[in-house]
C-alpha positions as a Python dict, from the first residue, in 0.01 Angstrom:
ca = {
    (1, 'X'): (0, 0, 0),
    (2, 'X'): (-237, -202, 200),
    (3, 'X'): (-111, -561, 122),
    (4, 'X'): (300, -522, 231),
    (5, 'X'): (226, -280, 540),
    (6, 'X'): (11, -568, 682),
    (7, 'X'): (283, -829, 590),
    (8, 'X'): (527, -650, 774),
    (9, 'X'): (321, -590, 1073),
    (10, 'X'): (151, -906, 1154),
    (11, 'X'): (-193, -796, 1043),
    (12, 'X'): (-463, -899, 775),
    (13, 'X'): (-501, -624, 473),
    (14, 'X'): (-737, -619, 210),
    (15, 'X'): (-666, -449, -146),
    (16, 'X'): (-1008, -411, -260),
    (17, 'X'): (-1113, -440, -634),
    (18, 'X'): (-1030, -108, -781),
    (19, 'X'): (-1345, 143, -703),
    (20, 'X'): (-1456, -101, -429),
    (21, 'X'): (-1363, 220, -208),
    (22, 'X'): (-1409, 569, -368),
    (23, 'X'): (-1142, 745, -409),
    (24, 'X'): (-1319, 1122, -456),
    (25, 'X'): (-1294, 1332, -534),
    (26, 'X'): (-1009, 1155, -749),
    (27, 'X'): (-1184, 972, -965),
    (28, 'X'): (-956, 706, -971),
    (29, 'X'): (-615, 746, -757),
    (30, 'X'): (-239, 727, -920),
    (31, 'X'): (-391, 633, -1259),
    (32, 'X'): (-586, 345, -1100),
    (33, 'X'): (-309, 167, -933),
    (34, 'X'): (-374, 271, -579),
    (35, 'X'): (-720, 176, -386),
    (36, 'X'): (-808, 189, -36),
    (37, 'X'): (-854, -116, 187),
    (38, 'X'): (-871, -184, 548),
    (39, 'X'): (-598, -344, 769),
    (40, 'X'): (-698, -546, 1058),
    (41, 'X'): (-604, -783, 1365),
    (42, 'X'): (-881, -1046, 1224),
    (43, 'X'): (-1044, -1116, 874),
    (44, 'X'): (-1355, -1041, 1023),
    (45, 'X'): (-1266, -692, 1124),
    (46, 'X'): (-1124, -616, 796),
    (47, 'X'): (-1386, -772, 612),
    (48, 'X'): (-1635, -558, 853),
    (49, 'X'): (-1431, -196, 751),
    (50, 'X'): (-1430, -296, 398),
    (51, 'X'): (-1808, -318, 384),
    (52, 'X'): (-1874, -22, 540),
    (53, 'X'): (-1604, 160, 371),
    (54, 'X'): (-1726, 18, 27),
    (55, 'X'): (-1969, 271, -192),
    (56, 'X'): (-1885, 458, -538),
    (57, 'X'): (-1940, 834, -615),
    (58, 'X'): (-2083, 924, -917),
    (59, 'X'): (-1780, 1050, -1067),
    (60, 'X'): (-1603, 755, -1031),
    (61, 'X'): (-1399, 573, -1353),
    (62, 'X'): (-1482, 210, -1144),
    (63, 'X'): (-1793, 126, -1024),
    (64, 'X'): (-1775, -285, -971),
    (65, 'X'): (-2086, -452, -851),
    (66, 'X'): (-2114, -462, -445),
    (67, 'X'): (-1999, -746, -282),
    (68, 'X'): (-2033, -852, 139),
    (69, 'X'): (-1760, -930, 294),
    (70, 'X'): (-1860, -981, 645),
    (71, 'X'): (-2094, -1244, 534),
    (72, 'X'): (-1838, -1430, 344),
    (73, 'X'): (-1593, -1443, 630),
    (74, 'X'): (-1872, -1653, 799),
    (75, 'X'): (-1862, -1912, 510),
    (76, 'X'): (-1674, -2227, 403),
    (77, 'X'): (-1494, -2175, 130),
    (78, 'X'): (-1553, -2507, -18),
    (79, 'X'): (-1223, -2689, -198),
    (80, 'X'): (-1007, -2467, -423),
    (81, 'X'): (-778, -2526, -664),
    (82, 'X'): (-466, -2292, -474),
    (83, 'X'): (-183, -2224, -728),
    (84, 'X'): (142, -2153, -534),
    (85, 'X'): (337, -1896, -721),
    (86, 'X'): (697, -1861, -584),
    (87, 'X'): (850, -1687, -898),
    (88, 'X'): (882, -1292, -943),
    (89, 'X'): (788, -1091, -1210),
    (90, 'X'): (1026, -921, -1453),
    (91, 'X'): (1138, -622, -1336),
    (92, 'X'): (1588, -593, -1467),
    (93, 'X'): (1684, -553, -1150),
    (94, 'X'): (1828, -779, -908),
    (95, 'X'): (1613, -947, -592),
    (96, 'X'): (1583, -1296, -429),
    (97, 'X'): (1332, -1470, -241),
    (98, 'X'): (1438, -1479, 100),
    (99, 'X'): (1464, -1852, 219),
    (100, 'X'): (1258, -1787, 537),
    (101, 'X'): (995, -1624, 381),
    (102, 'X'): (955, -1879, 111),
    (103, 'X'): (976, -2139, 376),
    (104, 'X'): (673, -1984, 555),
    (105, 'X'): (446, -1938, 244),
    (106, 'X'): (539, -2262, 127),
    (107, 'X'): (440, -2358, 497),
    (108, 'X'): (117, -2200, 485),
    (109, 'X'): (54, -2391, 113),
    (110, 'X'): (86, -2735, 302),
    (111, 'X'): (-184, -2608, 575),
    (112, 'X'): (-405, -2524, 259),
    (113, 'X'): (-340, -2897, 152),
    (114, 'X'): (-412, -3023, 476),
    (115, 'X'): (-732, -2826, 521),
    (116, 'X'): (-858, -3035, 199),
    (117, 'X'): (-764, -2765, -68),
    (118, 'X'): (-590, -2946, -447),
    (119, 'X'): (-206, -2687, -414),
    (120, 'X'): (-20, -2694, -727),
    (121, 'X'): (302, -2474, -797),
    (122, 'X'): (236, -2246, -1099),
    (123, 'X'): (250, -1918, -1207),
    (124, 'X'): (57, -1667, -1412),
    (125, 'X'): (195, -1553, -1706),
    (126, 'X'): (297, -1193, -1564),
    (127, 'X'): (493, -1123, -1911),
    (128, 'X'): (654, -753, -1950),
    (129, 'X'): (365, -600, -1690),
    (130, 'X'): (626, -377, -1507),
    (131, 'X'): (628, -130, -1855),
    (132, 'X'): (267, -77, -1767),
    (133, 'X'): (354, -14, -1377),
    (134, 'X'): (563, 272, -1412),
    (135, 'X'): (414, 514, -1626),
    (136, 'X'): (100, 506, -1426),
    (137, 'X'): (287, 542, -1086),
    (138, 'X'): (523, 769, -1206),
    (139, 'X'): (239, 976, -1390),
    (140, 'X'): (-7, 966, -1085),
    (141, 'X'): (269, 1113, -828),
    (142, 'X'): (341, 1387, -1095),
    (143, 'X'): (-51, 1468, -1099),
    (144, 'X'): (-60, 1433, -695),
    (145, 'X'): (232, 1666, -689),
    (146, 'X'): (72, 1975, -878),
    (147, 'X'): (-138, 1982, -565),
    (148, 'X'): (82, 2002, -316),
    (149, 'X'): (109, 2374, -179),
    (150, 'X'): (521, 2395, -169),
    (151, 'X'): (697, 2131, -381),
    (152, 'X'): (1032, 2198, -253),
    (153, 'X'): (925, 2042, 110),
    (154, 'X'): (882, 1729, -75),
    (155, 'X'): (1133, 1449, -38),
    (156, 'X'): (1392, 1493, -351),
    (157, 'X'): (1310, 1124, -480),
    (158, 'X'): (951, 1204, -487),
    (159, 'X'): (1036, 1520, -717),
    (160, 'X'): (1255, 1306, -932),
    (161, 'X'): (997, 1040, -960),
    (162, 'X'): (716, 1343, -1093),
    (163, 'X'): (1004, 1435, -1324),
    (164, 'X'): (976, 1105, -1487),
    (165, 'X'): (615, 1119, -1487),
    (166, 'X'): (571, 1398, -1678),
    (167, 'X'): (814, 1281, -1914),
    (168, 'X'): (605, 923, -1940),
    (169, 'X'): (275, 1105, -1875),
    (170, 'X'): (200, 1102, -2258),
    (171, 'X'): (160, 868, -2524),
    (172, 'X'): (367, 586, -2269),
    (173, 'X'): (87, 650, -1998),
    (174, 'X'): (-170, 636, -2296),
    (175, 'X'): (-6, 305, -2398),
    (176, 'X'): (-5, 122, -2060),
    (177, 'X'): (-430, 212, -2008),
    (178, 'X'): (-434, 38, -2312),
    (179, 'X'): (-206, -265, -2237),
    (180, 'X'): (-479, -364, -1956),
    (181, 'X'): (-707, -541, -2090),
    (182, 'X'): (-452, -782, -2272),
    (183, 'X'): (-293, -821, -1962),
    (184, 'X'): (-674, -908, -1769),
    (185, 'X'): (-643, -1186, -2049),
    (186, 'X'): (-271, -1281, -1987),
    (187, 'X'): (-233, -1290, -1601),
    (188, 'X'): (-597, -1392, -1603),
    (189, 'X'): (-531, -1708, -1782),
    (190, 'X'): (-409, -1871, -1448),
    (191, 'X'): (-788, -1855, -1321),
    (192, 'X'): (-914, -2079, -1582),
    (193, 'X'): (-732, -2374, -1386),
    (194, 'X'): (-700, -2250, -1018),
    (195, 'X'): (-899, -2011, -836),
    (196, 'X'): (-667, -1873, -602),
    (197, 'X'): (-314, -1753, -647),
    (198, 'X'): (-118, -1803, -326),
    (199, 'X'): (235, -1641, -309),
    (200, 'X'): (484, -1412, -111),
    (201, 'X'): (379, -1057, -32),
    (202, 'X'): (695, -914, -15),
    (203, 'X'): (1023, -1119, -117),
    (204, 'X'): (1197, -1028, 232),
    (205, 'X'): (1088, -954, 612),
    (206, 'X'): (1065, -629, 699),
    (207, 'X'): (1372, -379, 652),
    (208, 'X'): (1515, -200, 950),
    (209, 'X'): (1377, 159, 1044),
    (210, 'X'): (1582, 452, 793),
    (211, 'X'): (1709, 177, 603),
    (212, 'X'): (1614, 364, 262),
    (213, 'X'): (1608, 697, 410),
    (214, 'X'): (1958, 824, 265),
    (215, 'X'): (1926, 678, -88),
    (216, 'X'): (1947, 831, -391),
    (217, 'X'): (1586, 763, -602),
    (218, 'X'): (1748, 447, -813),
    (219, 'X'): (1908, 322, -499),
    (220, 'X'): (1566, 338, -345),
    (221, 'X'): (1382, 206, -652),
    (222, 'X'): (1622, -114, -647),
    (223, 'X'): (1582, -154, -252),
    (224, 'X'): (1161, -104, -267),
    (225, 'X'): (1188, -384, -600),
    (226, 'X'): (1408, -626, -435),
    (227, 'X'): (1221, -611, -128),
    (228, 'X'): (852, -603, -285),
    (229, 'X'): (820, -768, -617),
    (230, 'X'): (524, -965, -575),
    (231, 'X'): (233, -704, -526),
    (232, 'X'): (239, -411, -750),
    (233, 'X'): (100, -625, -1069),
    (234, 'X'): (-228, -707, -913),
    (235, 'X'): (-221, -259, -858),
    (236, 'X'): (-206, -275, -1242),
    (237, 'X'): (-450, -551, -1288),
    (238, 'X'): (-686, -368, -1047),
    (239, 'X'): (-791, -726, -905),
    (240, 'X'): (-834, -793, -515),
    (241, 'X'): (-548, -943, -313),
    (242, 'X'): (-581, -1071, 112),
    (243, 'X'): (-243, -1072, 285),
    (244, 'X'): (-281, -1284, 571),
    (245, 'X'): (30, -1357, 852),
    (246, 'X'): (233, -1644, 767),
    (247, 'X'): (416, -1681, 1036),
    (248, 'X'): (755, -1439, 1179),
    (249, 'X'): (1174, -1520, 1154),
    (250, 'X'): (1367, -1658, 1376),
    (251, 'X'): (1408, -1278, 1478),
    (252, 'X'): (1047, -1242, 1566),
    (253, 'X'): (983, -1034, 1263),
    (254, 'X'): (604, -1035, 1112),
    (255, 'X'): (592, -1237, 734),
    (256, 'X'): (301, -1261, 495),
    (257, 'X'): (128, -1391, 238),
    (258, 'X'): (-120, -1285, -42),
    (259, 'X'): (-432, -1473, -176),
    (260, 'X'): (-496, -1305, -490),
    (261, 'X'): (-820, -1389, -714),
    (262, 'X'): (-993, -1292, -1052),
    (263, 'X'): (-1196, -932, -1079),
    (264, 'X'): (-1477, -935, -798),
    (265, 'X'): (-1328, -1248, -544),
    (266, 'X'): (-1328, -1082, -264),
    (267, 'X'): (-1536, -1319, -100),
    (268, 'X'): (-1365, -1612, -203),
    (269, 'X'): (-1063, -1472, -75),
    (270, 'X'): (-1186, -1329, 264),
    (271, 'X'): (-1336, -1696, 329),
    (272, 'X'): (-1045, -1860, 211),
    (273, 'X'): (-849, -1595, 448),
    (274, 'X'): (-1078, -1658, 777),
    (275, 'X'): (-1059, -2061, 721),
    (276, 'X'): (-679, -1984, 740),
    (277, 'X'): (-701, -1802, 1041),
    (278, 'X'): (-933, -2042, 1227),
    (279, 'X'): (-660, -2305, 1177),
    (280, 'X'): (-377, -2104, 1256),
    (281, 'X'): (-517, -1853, 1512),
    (282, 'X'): (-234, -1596, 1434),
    (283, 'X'): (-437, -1329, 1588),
    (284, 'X'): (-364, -1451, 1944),
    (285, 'X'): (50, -1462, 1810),
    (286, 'X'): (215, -1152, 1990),
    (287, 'X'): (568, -1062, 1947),
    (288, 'X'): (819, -1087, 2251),
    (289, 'X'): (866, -735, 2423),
    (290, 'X'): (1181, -572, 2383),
    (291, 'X'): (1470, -613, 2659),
    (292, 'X'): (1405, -250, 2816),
    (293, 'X'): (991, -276, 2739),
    (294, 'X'): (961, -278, 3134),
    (295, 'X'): (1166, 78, 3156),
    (296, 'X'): (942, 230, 2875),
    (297, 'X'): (709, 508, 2986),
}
């Protein structure tokens, strides 16, 4: 993940458009739901690392046209139409918004508003996306796992998840690659009236250290969904996504938010992301030291 890491740690992370970043010599990673993208104090950092990171191999399934991000964290965005998207996706299981990290986003919406931007709450159509989710993650760890030297060192819910993605890695995988496209058209829809979704990056601040760490794999699957909901469909979509900070609890602990665009809006969202940050200056935010920071070597 690029986007929730950098939510949970105070930082700005850019999910690239898928291929943006070659992934060889896989030529796409975890059935194209995974990219690489850079994670930074400042957009201009990130947007730095993500152009000189950015280049396809000649064996790679996505080669999108090449975009410079550096330059557009130097521009005015001009006014956007923001969408502010509170609601989850479908996913059967249970999870909630937590009120202090919808509070924040919503927050960060009203800066948007007063910075000259037309916000309006509404959602893209997201529809059944999860049935496309799973097969390809499940599918891509069962592919990473055959190359893996000793399988048995592997975490048991890792092997239980390449279990299931062998099992889905036929005519279900071969079903979701083809679901894609409708659901560019579906979720895509939302662009034709704003062009920027703004919404939570993860439904809850970050979860203590070994919190999931002696779960079963469903336990764990529920925990990871109620926690994150809100950034694995733009993984299936393959479209960019900016977290940016939004702000901590009352505990001191990092929140964020994702700008999410179209195919190729990188730069609309990196200079939508560095106006933010010139307003709210959360690079020079650091988090009180601990009680004993003094007695640490």
């Amino acid at each position: 993940s690029v986007r929730i890491p950098a939510a949970w740690t105070h930082l700005v992370g850019i999910k690239p458009q898928r291929g943006r970043i070659s992934t060889w010599p896989w030529p796409e990673a975890f059935q194209g739901i995974t990219v690489n993208g850079p994670l930074a104090r400042t957009v201009a950092d990130a947007a730095l690392l993500l152009d000189a990171a950015s280049g396809s191999h000649a064996g790679d399934l996505h080669r999108p046209p090449a975009v410079r991000a550096a330059e557009a964290a130097t521009r005015d965005p001009g006014r956007l139409r923001v969408a502010l998207s509170l609601r989850m996706p479908f996913t059967a299981t249970a999870k909630r918004l937590h009120p202090v990290v919808r509070d924040r986003v919503v927050a960060l919406a009203d800066r948007l508003a007063a910075l000259g931007h037309d916000v309006t709450e509404a959602d893209p159509r997201y529809g059944q996306v999860g049935l496309a989710f799973v097969p390809r993650a499940t599918a891509g760890i069962a592919e990473w796992c055959r190359h893996v030297p000793d399988v048995s060192l592997l975490d048991r819910r890792t092997r239980e998840a390449a279990r299931m993605g062998r099992l889905l890695g036929g005519a279900p995988l071969r079903l979701a690659r083809r679901s894609e496209a409708a659901l560019h058209r579906q979720v895509g829809a939302v662009f034709s009236t704003y062009d920027v979704v703004l919404a939570p990056t993860t439904a809850a601040p970050p979860p203590r250290v070994g919190t999931l760490a002696a779960m079963n794999g469903w336990r764990t699957d529920q925990a990871m969904i109620a926690a994150c909901p809100y950034a694995w469909p733009w993984n299936v979509l393959g479209w960019p996504g900016v977290n940016v900070p939004a702000g901590r609890t009352p505990g001191g602990l990092p929140v964020g938010a994702q700008l999410l665009g179209p195919a190729g809006s990188e730069p609309l969202l990196v200079s939508l992301a560095a106006q933010l940050e010139a307003d709210q200056r959360w690079y020079e935010r650091w988090p009180a030291p601990l009680p004993d920071a003094a007695q640490t070597p």
